[in-house]
Structures are given as C-alpha cells and as structure tokens.
C-alpha positions in Angstrom: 6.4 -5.1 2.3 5.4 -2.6 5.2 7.4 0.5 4.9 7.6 2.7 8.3 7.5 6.1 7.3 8.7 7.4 11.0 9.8 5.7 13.9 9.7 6.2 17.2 10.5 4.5 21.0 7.6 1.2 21.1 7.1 1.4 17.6 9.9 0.3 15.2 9.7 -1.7 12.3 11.0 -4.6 14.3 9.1 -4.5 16.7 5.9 -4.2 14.4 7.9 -7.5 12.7 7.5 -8.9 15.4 3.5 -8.5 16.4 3.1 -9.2 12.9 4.8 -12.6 13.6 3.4 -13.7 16.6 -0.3 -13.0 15.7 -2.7 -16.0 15.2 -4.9 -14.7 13.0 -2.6 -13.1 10.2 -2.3 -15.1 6.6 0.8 -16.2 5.0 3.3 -14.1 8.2 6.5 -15.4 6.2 5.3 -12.6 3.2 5.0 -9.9 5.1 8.3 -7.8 5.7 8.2 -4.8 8.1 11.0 -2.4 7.3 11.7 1.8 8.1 11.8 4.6 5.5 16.1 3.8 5.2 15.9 0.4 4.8 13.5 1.0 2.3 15.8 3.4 0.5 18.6 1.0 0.9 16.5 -1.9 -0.4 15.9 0.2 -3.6 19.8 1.1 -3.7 19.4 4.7 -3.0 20.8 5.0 0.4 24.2 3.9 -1.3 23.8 6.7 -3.4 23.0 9.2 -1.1 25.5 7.8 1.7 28.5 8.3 -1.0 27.0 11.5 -2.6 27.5 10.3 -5.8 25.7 12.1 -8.7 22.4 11.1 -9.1 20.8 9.6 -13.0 17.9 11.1 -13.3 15.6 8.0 -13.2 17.2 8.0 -9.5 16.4 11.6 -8.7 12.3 10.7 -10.1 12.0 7.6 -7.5 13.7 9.8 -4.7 11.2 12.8 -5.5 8.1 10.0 -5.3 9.5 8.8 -2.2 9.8 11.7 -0.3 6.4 13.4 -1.9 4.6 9.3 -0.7 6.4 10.4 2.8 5.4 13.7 3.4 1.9 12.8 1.9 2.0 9.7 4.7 3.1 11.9 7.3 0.9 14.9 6.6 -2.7 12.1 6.6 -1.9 12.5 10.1 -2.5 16.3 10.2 -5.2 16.8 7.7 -7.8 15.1 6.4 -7.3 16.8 3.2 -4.0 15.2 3.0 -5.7 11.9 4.8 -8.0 12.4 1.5 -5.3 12.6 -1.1 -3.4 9.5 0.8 -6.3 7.3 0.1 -7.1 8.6 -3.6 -3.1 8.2 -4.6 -3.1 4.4 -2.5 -6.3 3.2 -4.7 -4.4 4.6 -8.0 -1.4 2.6 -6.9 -3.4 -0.2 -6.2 -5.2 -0.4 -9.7 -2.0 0.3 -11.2 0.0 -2.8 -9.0 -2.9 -5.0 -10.1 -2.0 -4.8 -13.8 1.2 -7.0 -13.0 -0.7 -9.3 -11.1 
C-alpha cells in the first residue's frame, strides 16, 4: 500500500495507480495499491469517526496522533533535511519492526 500524503493536479493516487499499472518492469502490480491520506484514514475506519464526530477511544486518538505526526514528518522531508533525516531513521525503525510479522 502507497499512501499519498498530498495531492495535487497530475499527481493523484489514481493516476500514480495507474503508472504503477502500466509499467513493464514492476513485480507483482496486482499488490501494489496507490491510495491518498483520506482513503487511508477511511481504510483504517477513522474517517467514519471523524466525518460523524463521534467521541474518539483512546486507542483511536494514538493512531490519529501517529498519522498526522508520519504526515507532517512526510511533508516537512521536503523542507528540511533534518526532517528528510528523521523520515528515513523512523522508516528503517518501521521497517525492522514490520519484518518481525513477516
């Protein structure tokens, strides 16, 4: 799963989808799922949540606080390399960690 953190005109999660689908040289294309930051909360069922303001458990509010600190830490790589630094650190941790359940 490819989650786009921002979206803009020429560059939409469909439209990556799509490049993604019609590339030669790409591995196992029927895996790979290309979805923006909302479908991402909705695949998670938070964006139920938030669309219905309903009160939030806290296990919810802890996965909406990592989400929006992985977006802002996403979106600030592209400003800093300090942030571009901690992007990569926090991706390898994740990586080791996702590996476990391998």
């Amino acid at each position: 799963m490819i989650v786009m953190m921002r979206e803009r005109k020429g560059c939409t999660a469909e439209i990556i989808q799509r490049l993604i689908q019609n590339t030669q040289n790409i591995k196992k294309k029927d895996h790979i799922k290309v979805i923006n930051y909302n479908g991402y909360l909705q695949f998670l069922g938070l964006r139920k949540n938030i669309d219905n303001f309903k009160p939030y458990s806290e296990a919810v509010k802890k996965i909406a606080a990592k989400l929006n600190w992985a977006k802002k830490l996403a979106l600030g790589s592209f400003e800093s390399e300090l942030e571009f630094k901690k992007l990569i650190k926090t991706s390898k941790l994740h990586s080791a960690l996702i590996s476990k359940y391998k």
